[in-house]
PDB file of N, CA, C and O in Angstrom:
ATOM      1  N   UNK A   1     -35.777 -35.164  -9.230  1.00  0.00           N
ATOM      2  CA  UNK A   1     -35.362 -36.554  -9.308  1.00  0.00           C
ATOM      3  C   UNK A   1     -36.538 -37.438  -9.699  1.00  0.00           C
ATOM      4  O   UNK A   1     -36.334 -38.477 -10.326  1.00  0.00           O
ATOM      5  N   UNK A   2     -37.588 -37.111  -9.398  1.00  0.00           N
ATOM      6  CA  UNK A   2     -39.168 -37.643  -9.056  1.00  0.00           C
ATOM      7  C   UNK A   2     -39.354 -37.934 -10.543  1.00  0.00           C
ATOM      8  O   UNK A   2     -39.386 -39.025 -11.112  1.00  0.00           O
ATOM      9  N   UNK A   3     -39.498 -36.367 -11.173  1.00  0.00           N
ATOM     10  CA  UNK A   3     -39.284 -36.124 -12.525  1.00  0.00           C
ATOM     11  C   UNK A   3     -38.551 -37.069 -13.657  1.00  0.00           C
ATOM     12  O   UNK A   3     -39.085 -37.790 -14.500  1.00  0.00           O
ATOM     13  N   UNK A   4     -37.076 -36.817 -13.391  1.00  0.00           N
ATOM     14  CA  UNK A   4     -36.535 -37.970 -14.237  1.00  0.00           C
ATOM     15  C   UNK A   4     -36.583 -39.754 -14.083  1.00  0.00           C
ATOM     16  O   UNK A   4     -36.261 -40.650 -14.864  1.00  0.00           O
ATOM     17  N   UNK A   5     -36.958 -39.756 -13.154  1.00  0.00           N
ATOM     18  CA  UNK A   5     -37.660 -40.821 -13.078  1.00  0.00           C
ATOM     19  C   UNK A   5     -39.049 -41.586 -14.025  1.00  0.00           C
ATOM     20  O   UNK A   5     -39.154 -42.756 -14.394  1.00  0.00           O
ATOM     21  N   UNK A   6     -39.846 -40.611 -14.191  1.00  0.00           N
ATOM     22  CA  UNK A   6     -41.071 -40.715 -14.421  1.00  0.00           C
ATOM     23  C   UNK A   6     -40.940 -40.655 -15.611  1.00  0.00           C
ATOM     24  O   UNK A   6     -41.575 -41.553 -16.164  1.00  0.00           O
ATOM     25  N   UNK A   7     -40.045 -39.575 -16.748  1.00  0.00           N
ATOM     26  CA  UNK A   7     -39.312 -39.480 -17.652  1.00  0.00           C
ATOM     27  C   UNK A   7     -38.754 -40.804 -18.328  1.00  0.00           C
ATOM     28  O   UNK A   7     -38.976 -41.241 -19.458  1.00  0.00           O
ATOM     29  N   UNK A   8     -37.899 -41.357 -17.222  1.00  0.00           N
ATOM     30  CA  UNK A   8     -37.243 -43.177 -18.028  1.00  0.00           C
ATOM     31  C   UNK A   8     -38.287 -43.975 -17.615  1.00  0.00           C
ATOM     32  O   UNK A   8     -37.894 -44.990 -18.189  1.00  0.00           O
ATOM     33  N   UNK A   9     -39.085 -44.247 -17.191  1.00  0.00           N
ATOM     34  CA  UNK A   9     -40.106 -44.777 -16.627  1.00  0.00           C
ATOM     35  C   UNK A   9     -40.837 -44.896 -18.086  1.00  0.00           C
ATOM     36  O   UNK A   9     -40.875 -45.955 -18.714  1.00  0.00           O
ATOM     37  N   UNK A  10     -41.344 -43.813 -18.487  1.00  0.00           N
ATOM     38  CA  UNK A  10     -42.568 -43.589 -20.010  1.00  0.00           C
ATOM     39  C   UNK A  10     -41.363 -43.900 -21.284  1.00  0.00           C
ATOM     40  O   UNK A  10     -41.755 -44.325 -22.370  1.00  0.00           O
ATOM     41  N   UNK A  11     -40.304 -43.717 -21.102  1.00  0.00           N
ATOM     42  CA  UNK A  11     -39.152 -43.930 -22.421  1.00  0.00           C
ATOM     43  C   UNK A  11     -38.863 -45.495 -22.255  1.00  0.00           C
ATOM     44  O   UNK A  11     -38.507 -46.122 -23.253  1.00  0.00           O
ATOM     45  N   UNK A  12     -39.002 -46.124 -21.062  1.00  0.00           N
ATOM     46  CA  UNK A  12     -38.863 -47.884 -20.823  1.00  0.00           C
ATOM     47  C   UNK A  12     -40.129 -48.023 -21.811  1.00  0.00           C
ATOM     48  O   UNK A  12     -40.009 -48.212 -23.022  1.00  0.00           O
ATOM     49  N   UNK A  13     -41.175 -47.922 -21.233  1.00  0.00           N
ATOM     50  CA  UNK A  13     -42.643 -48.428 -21.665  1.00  0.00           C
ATOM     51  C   UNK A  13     -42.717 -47.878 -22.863  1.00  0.00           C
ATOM     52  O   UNK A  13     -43.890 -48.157 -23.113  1.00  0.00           O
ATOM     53  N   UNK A  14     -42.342 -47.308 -23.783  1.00  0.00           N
ATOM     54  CA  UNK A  14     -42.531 -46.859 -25.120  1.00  0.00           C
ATOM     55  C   UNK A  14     -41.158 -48.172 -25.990  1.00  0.00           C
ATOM     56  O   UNK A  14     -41.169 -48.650 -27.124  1.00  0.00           O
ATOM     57  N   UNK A  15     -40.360 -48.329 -25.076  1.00  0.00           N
ATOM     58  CA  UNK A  15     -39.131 -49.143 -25.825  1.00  0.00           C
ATOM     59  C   UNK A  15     -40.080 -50.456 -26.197  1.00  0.00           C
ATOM     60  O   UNK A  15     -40.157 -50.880 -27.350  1.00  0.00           O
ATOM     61  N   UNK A  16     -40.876 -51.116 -24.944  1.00  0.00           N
ATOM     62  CA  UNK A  16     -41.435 -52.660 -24.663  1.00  0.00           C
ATOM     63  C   UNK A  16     -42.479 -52.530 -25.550  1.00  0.00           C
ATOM     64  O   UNK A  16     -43.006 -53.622 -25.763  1.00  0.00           O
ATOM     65  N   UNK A  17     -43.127 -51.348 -26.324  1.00  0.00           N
ATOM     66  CA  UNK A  17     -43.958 -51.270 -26.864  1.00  0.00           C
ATOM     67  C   UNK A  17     -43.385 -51.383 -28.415  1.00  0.00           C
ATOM     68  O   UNK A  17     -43.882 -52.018 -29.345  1.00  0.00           O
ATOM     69  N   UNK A  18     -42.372 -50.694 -28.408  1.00  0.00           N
ATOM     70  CA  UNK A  18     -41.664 -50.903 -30.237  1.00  0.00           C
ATOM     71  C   UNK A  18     -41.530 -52.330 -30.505  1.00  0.00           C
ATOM     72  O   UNK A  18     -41.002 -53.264 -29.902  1.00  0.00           O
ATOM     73  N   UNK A  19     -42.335 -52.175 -31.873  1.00  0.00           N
ATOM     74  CA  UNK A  19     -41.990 -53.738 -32.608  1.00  0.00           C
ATOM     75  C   UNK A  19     -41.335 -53.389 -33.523  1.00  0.00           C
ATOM     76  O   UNK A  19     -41.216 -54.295 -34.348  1.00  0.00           O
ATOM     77  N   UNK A  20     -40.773 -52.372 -33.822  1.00  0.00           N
ATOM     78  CA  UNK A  20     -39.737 -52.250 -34.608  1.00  0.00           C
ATOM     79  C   UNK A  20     -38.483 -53.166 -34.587  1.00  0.00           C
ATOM     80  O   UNK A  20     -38.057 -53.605 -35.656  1.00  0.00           O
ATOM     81  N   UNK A  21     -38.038 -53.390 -33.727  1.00  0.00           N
ATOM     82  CA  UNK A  21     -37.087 -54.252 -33.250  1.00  0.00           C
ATOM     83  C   UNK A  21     -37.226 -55.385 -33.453  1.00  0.00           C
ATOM     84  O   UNK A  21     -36.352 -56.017 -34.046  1.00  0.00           O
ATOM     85  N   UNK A  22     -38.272 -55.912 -33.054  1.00  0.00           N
ATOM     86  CA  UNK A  22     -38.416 -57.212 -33.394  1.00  0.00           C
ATOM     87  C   UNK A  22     -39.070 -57.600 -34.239  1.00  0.00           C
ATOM     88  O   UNK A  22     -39.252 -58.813 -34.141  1.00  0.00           O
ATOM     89  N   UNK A  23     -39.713 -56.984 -35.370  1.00  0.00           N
ATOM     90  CA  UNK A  23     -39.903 -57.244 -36.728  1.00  0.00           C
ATOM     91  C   UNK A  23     -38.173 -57.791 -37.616  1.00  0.00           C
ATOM     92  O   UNK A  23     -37.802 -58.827 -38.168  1.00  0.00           O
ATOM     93  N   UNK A  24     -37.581 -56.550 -37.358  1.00  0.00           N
ATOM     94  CA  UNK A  24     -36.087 -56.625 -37.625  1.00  0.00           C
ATOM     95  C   UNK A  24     -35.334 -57.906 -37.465  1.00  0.00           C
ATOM     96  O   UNK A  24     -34.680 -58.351 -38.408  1.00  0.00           O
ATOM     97  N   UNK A  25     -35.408 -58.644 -36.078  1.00  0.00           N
ATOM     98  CA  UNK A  25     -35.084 -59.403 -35.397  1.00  0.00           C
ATOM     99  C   UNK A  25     -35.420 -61.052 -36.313  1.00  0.00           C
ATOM    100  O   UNK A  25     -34.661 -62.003 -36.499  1.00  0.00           O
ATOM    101  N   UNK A  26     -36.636 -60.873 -36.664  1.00  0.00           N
ATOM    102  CA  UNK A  26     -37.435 -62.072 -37.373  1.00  0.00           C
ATOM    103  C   UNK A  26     -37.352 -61.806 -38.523  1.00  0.00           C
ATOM    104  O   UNK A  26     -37.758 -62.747 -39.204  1.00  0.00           O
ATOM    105  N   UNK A  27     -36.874 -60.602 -39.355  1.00  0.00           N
ATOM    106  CA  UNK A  27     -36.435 -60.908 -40.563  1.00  0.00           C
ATOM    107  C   UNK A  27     -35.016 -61.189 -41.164  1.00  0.00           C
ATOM    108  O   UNK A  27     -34.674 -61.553 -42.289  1.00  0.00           O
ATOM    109  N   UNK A  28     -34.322 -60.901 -40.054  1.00  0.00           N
ATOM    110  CA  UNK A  28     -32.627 -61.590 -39.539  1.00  0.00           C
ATOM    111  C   UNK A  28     -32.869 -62.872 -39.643  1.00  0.00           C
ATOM    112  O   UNK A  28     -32.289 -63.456 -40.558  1.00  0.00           O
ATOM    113  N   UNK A  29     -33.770 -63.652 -38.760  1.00  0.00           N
ATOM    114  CA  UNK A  29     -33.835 -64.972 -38.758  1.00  0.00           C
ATOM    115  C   UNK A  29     -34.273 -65.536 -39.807  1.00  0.00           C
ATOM    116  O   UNK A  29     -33.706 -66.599 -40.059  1.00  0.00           O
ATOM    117  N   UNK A  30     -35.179 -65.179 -40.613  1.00  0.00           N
ATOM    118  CA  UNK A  30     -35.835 -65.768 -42.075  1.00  0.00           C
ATOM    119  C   UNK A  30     -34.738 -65.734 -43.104  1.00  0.00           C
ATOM    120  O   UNK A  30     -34.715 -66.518 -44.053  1.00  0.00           O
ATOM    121  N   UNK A  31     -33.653 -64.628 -42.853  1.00  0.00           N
ATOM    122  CA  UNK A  31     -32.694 -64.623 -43.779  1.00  0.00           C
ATOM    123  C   UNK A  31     -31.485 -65.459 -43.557  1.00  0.00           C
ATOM    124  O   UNK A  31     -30.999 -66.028 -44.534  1.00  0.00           O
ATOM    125  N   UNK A  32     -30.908 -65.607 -42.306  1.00  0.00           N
ATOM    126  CA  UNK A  32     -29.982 -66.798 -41.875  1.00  0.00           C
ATOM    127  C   UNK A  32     -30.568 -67.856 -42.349  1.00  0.00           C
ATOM    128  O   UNK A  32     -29.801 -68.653 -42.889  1.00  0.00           O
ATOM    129  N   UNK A  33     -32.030 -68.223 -42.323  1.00  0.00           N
ATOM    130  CA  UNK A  33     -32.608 -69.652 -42.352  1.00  0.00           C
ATOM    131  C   UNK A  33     -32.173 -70.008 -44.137  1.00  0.00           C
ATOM    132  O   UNK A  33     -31.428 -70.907 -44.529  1.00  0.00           O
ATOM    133  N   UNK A  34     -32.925 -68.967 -44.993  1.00  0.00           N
ATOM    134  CA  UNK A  34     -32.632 -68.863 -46.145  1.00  0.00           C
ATOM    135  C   UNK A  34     -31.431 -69.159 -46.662  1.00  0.00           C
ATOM    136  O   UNK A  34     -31.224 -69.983 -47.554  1.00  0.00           O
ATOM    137  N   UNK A  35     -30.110 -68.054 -45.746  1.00  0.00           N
ATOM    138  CA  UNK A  35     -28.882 -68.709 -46.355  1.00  0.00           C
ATOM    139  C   UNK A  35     -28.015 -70.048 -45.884  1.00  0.00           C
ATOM    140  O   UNK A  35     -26.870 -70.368 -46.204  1.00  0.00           O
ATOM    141  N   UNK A  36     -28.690 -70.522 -45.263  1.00  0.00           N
ATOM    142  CA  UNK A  36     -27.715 -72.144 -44.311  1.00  0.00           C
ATOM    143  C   UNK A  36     -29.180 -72.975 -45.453  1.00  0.00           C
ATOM    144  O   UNK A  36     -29.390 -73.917 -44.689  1.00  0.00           O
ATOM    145  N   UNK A  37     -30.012 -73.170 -46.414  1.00  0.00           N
ATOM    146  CA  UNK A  37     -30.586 -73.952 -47.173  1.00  0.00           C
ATOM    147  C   UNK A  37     -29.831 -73.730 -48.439  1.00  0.00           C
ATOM    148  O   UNK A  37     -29.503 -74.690 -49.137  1.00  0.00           O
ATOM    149  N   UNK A  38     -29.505 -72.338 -48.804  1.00  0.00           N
ATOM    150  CA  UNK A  38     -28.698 -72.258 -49.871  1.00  0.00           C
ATOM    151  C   UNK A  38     -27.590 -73.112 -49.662  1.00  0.00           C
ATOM    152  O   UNK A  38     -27.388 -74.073 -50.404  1.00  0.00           O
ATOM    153  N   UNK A  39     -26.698 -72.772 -48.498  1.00  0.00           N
ATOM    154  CA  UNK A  39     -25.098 -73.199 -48.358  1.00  0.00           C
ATOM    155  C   UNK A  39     -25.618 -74.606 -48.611  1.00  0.00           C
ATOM    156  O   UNK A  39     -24.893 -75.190 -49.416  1.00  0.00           O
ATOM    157  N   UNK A  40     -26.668 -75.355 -48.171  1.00  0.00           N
ATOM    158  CA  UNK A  40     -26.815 -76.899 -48.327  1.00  0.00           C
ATOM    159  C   UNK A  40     -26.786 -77.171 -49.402  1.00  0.00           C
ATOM    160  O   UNK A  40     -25.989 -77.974 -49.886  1.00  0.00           O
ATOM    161  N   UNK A  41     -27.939 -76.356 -50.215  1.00  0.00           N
ATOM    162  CA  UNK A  41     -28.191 -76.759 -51.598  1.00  0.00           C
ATOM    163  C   UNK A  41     -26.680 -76.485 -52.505  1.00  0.00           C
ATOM    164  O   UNK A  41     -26.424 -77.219 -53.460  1.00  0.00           O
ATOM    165  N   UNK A  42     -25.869 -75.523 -52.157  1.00  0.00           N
ATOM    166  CA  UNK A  42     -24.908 -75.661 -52.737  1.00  0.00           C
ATOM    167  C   UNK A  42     -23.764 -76.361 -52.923  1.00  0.00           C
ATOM    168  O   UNK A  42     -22.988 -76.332 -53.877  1.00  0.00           O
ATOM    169  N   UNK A  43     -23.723 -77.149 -51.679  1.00  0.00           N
ATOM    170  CA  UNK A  43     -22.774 -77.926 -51.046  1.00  0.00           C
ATOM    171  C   UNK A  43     -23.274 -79.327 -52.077  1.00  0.00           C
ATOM    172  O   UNK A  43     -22.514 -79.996 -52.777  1.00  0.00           O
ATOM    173  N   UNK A  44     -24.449 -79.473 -51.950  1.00  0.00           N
ATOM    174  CA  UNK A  44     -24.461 -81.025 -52.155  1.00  0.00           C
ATOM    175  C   UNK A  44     -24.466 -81.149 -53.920  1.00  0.00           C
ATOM    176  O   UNK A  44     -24.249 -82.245 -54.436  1.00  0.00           O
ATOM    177  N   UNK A  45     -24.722 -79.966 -54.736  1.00  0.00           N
ATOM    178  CA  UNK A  45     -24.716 -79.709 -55.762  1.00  0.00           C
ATOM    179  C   UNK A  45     -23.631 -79.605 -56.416  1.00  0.00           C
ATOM    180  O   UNK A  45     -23.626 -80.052 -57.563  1.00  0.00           O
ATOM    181  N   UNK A  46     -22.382 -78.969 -55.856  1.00  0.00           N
ATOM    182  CA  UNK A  46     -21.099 -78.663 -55.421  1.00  0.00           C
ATOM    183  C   UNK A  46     -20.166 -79.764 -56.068  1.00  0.00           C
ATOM    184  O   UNK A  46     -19.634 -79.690 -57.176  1.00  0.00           O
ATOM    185  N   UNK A  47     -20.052 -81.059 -54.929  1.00  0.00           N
ATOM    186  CA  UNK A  47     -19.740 -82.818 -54.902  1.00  0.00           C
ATOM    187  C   UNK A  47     -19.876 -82.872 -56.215  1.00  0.00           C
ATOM    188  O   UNK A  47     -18.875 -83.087 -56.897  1.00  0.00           O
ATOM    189  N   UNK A  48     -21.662 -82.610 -57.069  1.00  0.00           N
ATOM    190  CA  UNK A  48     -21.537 -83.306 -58.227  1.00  0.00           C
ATOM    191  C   UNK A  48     -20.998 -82.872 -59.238  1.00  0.00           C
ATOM    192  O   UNK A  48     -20.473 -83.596 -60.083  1.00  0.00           O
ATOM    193  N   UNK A  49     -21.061 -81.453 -59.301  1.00  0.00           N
ATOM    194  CA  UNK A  49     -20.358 -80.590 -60.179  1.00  0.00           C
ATOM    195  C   UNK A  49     -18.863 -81.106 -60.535  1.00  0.00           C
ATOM    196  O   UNK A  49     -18.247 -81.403 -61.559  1.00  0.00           O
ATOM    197  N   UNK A  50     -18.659 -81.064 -59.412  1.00  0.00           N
ATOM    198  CA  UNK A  50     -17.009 -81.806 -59.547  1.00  0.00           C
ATOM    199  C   UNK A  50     -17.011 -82.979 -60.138  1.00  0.00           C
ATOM    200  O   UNK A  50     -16.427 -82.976 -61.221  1.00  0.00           O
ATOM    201  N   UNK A  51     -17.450 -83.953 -59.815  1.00  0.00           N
ATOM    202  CA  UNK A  51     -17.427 -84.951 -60.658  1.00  0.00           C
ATOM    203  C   UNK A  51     -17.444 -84.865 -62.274  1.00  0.00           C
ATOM    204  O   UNK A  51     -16.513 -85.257 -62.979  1.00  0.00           O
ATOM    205  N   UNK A  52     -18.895 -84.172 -62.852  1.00  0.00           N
ATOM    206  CA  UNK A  52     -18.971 -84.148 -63.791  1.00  0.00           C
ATOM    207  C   UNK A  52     -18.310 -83.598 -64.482  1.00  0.00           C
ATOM    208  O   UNK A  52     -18.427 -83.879 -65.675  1.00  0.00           O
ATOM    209  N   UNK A  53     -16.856 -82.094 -63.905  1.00  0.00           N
ATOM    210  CA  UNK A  53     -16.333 -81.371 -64.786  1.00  0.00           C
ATOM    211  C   UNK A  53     -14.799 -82.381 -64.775  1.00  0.00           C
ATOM    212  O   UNK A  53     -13.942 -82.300 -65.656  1.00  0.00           O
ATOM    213  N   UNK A  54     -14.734 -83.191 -63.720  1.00  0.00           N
ATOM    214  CA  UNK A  54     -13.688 -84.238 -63.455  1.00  0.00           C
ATOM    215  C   UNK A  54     -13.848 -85.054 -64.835  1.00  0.00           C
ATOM    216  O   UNK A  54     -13.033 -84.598 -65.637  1.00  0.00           O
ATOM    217  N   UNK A  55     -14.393 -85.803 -65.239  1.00  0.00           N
ATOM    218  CA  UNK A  55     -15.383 -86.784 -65.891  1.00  0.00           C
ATOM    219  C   UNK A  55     -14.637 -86.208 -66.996  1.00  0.00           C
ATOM    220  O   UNK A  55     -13.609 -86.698 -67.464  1.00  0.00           O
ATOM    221  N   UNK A  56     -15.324 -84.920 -67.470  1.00  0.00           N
ATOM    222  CA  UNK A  56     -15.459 -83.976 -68.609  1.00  0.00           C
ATOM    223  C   UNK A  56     -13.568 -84.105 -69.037  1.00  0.00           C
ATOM    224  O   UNK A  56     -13.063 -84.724 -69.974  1.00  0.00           O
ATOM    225  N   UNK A  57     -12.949 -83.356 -68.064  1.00  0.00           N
ATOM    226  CA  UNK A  57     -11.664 -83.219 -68.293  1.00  0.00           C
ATOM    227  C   UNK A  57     -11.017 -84.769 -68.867  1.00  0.00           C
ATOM    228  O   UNK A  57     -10.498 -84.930 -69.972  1.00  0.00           O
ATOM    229  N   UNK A  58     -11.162 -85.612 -68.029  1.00  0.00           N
ATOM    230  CA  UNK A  58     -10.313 -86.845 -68.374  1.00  0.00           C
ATOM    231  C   UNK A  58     -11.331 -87.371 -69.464  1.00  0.00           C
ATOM    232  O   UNK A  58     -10.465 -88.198 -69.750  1.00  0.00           O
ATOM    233  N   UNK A  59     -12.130 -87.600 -70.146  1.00  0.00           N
ATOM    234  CA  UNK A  59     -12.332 -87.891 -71.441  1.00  0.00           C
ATOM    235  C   UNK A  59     -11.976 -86.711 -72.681  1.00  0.00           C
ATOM    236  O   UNK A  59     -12.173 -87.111 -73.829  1.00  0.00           O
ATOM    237  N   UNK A  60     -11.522 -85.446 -72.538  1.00  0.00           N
ATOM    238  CA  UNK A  60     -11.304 -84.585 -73.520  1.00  0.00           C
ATOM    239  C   UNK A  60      -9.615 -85.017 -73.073  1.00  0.00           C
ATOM    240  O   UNK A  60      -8.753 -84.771 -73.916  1.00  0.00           O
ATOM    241  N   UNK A  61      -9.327 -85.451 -72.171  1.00  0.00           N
ATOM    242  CA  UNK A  61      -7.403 -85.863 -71.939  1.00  0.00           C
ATOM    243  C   UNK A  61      -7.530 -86.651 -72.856  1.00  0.00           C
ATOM    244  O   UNK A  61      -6.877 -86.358 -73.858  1.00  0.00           O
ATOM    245  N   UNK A  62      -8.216 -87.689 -72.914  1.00  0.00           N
ATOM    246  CA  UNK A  62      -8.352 -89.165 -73.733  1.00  0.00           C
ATOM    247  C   UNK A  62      -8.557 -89.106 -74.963  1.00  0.00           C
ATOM    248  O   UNK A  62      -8.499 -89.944 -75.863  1.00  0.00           O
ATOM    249  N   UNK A  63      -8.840 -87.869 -74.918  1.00  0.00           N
ATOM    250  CA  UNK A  63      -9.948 -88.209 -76.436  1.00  0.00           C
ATOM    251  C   UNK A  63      -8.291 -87.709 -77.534  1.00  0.00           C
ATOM    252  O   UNK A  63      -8.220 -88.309 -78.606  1.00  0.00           O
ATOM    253  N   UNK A  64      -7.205 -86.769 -77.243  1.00  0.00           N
ATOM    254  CA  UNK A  64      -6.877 -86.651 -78.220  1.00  0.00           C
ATOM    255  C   UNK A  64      -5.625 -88.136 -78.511  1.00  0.00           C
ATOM    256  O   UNK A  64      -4.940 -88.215 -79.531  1.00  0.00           O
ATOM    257  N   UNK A  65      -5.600 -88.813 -77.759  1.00  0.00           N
ATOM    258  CA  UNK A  65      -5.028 -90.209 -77.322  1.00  0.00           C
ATOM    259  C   UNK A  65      -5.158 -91.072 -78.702  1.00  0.00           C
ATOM    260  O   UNK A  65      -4.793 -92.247 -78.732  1.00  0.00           O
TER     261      UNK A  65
END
C-alpha cells in the first residue's frame, strides 16, 4: 500500500512539473484572443461592405432608367 502510494505520490510531482500543458493552455488563449479581433475587424468592416454593395446595386437599378 506504502508502495502505491509513493508510486502516485512521484506521478503527482512529475504532472506539477509538465509544462506541456500549459504551454498548450497559453497558446489556446493567444488564439481565442486572435479570433474575437478578427470577428471585430470583420464585423465593423462587414456594416460597410454592405453599404457600398447596397449603393452599388441601386445605382446599376438606376442607371438602366
Amino acid at each position: 500500500m506504502a508502495r502505491l502510494r509513493g508510486a502516485g505520490m512521484s506521478a503527482f510531482k512529475r504532472f506539477l512539473r509538465d509544462q506541456r500543458g500549459a504551454t498548450a493552455i497559453e497558446y489556446g488563449l493567444i488564439v481565442a484572443g486572435i479570433a474575437v479581433a478578427i470577428i471585430a475587424i470583420v464585423n465593423s468592416i462587414g456594416g460597410e461592405l454592405q453599404n457600398t454593395y447596397s449603393e452599388v446595386a441601386d445605382n446599376l437599378a438606376n442607371a438602366g432608367q
